[in-house]
C-alpha positions in Angstrom: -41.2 -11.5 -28.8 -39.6 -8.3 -28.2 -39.0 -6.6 -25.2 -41.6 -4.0 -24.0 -39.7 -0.5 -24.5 -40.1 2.1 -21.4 -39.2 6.1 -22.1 -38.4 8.6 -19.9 -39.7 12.3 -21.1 -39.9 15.4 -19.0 -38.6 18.9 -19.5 -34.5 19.4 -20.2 -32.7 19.0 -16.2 -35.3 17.4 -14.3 -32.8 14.2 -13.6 -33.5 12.0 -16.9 -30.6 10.7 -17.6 -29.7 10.5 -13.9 -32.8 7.9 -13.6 -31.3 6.3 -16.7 -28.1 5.6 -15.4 -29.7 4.3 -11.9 -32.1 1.9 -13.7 -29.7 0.5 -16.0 -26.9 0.2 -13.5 -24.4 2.0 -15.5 -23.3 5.8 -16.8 -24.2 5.1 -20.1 -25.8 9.1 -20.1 -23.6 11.8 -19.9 -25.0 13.8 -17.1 -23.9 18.1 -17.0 -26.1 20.5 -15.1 -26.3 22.8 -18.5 -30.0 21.9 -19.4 -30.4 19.9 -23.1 -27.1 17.7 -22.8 -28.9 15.0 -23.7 -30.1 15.3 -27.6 -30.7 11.8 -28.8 -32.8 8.9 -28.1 -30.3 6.8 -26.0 -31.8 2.7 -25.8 -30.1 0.3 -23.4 -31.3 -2.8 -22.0 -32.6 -3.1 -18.1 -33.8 -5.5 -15.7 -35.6 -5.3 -12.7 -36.9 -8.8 -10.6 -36.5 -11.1 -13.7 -38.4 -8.8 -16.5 -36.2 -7.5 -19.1 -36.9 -4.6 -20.8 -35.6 -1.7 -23.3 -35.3 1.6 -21.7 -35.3 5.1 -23.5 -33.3 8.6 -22.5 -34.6 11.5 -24.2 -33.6 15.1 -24.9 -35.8 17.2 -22.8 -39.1 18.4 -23.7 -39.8 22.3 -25.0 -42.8 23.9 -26.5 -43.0 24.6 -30.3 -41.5 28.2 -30.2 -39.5 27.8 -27.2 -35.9 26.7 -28.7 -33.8 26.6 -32.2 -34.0 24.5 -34.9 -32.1 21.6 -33.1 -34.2 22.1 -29.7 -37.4 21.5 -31.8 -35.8 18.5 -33.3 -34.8 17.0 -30.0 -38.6 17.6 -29.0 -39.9 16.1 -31.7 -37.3 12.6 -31.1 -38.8 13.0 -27.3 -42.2 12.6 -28.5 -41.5 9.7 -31.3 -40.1 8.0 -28.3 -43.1 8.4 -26.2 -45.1 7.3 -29.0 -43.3 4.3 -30.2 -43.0 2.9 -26.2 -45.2 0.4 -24.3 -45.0 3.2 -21.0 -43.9 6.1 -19.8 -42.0 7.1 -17.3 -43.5 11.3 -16.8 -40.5 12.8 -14.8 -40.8 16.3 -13.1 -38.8 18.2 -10.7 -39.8 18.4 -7.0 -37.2 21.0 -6.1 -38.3 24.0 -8.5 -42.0 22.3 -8.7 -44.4 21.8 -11.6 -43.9 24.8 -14.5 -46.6 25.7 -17.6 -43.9 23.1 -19.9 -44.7 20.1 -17.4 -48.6 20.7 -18.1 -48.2 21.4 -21.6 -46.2 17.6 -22.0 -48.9 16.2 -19.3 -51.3 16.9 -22.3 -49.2 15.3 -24.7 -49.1 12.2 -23.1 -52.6 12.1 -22.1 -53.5 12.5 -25.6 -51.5 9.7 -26.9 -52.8 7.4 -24.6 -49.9 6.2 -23.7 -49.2 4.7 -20.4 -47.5 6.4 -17.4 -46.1 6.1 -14.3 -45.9 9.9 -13.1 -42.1 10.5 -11.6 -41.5 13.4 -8.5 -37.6 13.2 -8.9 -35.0 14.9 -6.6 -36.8 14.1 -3.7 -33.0 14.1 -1.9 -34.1 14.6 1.9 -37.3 12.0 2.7 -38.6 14.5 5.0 -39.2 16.6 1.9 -41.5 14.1 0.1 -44.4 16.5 0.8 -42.9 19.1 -1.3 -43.7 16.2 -4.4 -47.5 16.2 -3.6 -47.7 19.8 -5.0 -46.9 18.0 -8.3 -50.6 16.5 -8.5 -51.7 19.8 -9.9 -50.1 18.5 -13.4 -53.2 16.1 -13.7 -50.7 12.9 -13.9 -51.9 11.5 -10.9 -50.5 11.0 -7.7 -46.3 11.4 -7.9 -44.1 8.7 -7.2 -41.2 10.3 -5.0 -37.5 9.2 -6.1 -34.3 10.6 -5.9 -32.5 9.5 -9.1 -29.1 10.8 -7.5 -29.0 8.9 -3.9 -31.3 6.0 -5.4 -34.3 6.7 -3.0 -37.1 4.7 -3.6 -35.8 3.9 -7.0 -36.2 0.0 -6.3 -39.6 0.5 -5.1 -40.8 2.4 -8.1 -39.5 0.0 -10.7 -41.5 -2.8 -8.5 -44.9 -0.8 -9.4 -43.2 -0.3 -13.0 -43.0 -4.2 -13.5 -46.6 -4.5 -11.6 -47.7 -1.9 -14.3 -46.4 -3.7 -17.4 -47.1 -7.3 -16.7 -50.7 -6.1 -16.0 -50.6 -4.5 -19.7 -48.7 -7.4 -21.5 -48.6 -10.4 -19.2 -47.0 -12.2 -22.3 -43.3 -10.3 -21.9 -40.1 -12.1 -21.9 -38.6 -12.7 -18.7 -35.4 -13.8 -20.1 -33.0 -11.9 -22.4 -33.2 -11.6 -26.2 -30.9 -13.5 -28.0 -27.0 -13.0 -29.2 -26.6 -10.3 -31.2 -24.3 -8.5 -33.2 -22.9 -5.1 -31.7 -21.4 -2.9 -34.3 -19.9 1.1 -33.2 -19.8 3.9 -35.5 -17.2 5.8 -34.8 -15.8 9.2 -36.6 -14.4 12.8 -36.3 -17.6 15.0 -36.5 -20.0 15.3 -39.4 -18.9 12.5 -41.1 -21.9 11.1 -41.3 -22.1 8.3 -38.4 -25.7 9.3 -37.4 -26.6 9.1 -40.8 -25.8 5.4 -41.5 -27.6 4.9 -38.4 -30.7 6.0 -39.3 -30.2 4.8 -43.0 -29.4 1.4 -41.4 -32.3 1.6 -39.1 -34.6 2.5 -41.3 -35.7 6.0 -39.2 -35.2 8.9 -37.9 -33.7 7.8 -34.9 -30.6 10.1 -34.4 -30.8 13.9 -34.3 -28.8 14.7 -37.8 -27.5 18.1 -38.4 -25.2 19.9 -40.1 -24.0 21.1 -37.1 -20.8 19.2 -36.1 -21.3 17.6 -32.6 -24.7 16.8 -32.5 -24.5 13.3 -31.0 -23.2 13.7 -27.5 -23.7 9.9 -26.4 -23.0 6.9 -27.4 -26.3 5.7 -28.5 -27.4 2.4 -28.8 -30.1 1.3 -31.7 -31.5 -1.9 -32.1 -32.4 -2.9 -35.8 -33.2 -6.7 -36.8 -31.3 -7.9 -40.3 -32.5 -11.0 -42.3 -34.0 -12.3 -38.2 -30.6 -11.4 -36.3 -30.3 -8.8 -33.7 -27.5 -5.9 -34.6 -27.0 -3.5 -31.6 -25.6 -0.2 -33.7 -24.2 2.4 -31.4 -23.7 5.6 -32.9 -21.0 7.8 -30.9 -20.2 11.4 -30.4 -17.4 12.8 -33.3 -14.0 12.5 -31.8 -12.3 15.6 -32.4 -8.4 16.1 -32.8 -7.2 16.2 -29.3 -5.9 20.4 -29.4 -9.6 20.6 -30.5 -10.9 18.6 -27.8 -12.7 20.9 -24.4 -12.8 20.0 -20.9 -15.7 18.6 -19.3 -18.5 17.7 -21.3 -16.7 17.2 -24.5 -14.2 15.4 -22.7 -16.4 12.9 -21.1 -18.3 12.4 -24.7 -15.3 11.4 -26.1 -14.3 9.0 -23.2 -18.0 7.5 -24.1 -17.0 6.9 -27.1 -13.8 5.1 -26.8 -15.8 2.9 -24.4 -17.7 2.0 -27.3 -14.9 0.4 -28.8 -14.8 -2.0 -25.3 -18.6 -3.3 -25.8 -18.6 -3.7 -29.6 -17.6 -6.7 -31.7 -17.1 -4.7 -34.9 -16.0 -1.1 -35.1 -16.8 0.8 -38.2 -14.6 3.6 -38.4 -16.2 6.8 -40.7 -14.4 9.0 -43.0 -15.8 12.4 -45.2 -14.5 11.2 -48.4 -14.0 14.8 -49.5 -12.4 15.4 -46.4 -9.8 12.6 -47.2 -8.1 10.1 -44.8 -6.5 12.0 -42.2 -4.2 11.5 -39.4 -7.1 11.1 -36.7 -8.6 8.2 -38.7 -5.6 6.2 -38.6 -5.1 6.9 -35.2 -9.0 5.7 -34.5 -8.4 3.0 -36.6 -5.0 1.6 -34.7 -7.2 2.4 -31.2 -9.8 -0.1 -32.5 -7.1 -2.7 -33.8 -5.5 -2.5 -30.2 -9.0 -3.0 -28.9 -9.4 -6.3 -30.3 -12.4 -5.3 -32.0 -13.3 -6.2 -36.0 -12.8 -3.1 -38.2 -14.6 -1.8 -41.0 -13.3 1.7 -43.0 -16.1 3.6 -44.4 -15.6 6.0 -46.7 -18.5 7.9 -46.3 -20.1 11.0 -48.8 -18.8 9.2 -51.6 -21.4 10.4 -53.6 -20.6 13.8 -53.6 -16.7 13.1 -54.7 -15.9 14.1 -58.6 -14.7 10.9 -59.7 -14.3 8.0 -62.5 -13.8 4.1 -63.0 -10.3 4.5 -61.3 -11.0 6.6 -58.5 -11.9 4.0 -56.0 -8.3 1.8 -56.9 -6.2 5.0 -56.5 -7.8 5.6 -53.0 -6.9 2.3 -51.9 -3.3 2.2 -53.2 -3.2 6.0 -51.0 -4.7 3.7 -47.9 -2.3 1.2 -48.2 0.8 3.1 -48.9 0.0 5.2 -45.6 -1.0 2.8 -43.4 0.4 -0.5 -44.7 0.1 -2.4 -41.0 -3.7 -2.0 -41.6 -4.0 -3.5 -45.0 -6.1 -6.0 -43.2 -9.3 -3.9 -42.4 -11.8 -4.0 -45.4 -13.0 -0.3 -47.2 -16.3 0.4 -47.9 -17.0 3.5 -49.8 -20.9 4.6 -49.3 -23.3 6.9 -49.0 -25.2 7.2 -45.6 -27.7 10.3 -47.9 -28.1 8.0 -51.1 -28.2 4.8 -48.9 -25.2 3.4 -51.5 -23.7 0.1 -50.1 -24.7 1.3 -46.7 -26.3 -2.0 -46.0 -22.8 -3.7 -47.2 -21.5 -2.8 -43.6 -23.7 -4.5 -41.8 -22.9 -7.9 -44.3 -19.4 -7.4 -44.1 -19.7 -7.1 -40.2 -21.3 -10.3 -39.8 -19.0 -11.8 -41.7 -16.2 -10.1 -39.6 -17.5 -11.2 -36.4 -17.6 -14.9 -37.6 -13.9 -14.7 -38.8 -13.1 -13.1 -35.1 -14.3 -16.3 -33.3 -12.6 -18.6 -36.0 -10.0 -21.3 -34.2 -7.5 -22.6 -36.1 -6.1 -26.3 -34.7 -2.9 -26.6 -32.8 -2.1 -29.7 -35.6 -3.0 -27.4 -38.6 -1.1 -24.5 -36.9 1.9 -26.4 -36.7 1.8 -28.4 -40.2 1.5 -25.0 -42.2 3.2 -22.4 -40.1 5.4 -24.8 -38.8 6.6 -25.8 -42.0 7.0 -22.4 -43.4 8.9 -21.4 -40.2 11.2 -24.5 -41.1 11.8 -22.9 -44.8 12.5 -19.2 -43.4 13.6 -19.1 -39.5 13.9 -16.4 -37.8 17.5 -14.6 -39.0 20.4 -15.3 -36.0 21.2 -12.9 -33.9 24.8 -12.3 -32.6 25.4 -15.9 -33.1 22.9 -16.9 -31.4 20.6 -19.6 -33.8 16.5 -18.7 -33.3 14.6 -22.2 -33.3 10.8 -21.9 -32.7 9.3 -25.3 -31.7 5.7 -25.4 -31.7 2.7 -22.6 -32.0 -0.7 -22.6 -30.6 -3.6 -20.6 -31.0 -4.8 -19.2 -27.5 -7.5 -17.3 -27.6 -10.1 -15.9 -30.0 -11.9 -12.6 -29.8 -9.9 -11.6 -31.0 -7.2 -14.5 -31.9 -3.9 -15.1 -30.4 -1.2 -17.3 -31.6 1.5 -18.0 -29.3 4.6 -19.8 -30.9 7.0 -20.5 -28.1 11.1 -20.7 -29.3 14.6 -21.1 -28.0 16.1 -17.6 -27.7 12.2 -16.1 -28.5 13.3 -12.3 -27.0 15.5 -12.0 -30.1 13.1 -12.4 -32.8 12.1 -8.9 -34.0 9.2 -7.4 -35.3 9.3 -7.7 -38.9 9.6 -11.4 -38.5 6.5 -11.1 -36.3 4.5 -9.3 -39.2 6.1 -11.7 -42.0 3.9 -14.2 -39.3 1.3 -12.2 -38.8 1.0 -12.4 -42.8 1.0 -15.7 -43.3 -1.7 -16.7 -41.2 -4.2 -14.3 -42.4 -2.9 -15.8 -45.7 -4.1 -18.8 -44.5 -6.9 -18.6 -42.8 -8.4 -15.7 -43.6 -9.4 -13.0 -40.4 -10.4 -10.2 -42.9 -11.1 -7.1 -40.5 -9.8 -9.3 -37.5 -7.0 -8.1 -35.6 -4.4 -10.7 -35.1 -2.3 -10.6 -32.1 1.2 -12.9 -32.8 3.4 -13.3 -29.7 6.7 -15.4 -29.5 7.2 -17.4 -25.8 10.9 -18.8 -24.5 10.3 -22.6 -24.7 
């Protein structure tokens, strides 16, 4: 049964993402006083005396005619997510009081019939709570007085919030859902990551424009493939660093290297008629050190003049250039056409089963061993390597240790010529391998 899904609307700065981050425990929303920062729906799991459930940021609410072109698409996300939820969380500001936008969403909400518990946030000071009673003139009831930022009342609000739902659905799931596969898209800007999400997801789910920088989150999606759960969290574009800004930017970016910490694969996106650049490799290394499974996607490959052979001489380019990273499969899609996009979700199940693969000390040692036997390690001023025995540590992602006589000698080719042969071996496509030699 899946989890009842809870969204948060109100107009842009009246603390949304600030109530986010306090229900979820975490600050998994960028927060900036600059109105609209948030511009995507941004799911993430919570729990509050047992009951799980899915919790939904959204990008403030504005009147038709009151914004751009992207404003009126954030609006229209807001109200999908209000739509598409089991209640709503109504959130207004206490401190600058009710305005004609917080009435003209009160109707909104009234008219979908949705449920709602009615929010008076940035009630800082208690001895200012009567200041949220001037709220009741929005005709959502009586206001529930919290303080997002100091965590007033918060606790006591999500008890009425649980009341509230288990009187709707008795029937929720008290306990979490079941594993699941988390998979990060991850890209310079415009190359399509919010795209493949929605593609993947079947929706409109991520603001997409052609504006570079749209996503400022990382934003978590949660699609069901052939019965399994696949967590996709699509990222803001990381920008070449004497591009990148202080502040916001900065923090976005920082979110989305911290996707690369919660993810078991890490699909790393490319504008085939951009070409592979500098910065992917670099994003691609970042994920490998990570531990993380790693998918290249060459994405827009639709729109690249090409024949029978084009595909062949890209990869001989990839691996010529970036040879240590032969390992990490290519896809080339099209996130617009929907062309192998649903490849990367195949190939990152498989990934994530070859990352929790264990190889036996016994079979370690009969095949490495004996190749180890037939091609030591060369000597080094004299000094004759011998490696003894090898183990494999951990997985996610796997570690072989091989401990040796003299092991601070051995250098790293002969670690690669290692690191090849086991993936020769036993496979670990898209897995990062970590070899490491021990003194005996």
């Amino acid at each position: 049964m899946p989890l009842p899904i809870i969204a948060i609307v109100g107009r842009p700065n009246v603390g949304k993402s600030t109530l986010f981050n306090r229900i979820i425990r975490s600050r998994r929303a960028v927060v900036d006083p600059m109105p609209g920062v948030t511009r995507d729906r941004h799911y993430s799991e919570a729990e509050w005396s047992g009951v799980h459930f899915t919790l939904v940021d959204t990008g403030g609410y504005l009147p038709a005619g009151e914004g751009d072109e992207l404003s009126e698409s954030v609006t229209e996300q807001a109200m999908i997510a209000a739509n598409e939820s089991d209640m709503v969380l109504f959130v207004a500001d206490a401190e600058t009081g009710f305005t004609d936008i917080d009435l003209d969403l009160a109707r909104l909400i009234l008219r979908q019939k949705v449920p709602a518990l009615f929010i008076a946030n940035k009630v800082d000071d208690p001895s200012r709570i009567g200041t949220a009673w001037d709220l009741q003139r929005i005709g959502m009831g009586d206001p529930f007085a919290v303080s997002a930022k100091t965590g007033y009342q918060v606790g006591d609000m999500l008890d009425e919030l649980i009341a509230r739902l288990q009187r709707l659905k008795p029937a929720f799931p008290e306990t979490p859902p079941a594993e699941e596969l988390s998979l990060a898209i991850i890209g310079a800007p415009n190359s399509g990551k919010s795209s493949l999400v929605n593609r993947l997801a079947g929706t409109e789910r991520m603001v997409v424009s052609e504006i570079p920088g749209t996503t400022r989150d990382a934003v978590d999606t949660i699609i069901s493939y052939h019965g399994r759960r696949v967590r996709l969290i699509d990222t803001a574009g990381l920008r070449r660093k004497r591009f990148r800004q202080q502040g916001l930017e900065f923090y976005c970016t920082l979110r989305a290297l911290r996707a690369l910490e919660r993810c078991d694969v890490a699909v790393i996106m490319l504008d085939a008629v951009v070409g592979l650049t500098q910065g992917d490799i670099r994003l691609l290394n970042q994920a490998a050190n990570n531990g993380v499974g790693v998918i290249l996607a060459v994405n827009k490959w639709d729109a690249v003049e090409k024949d029978e052979k084009s595909a062949d001489i890209w990869l001989s380019e990839w691996r010529n250039r970036a040879p240590s990273l032969s390992w990490i499969p290519v896809l080339f899609i099209s996130a617009l056409t929907g062309q192998r996009s649903i490849k990367v979700i195949e190939e990152a199940f498989s990934i994530k089963t070859e990352r929790e693969k264990r190889i036996s000390t016994s079979k370690i040692n009969d095949d490495i061993g004996s190749l180890m036997m037939r091609t030591p390690p060369p000597a080094v001023k004299g000094k004759h390597i011998r490696i003894k025995y090898g183990t494999q540590v951990e997985s996610l992602p796997p570690q072989f240790v091989f401990f040796a006589r003299h092991a601070g000698l051995i250098r790293e080719p002969y670690r690669r010529f290692i690191e090849k042969a086991i993936r020769d071996m036993y496979g670990f496509r898209g897995v990062p391998v970590k070899v490491v030699f021990r003194e005996k």
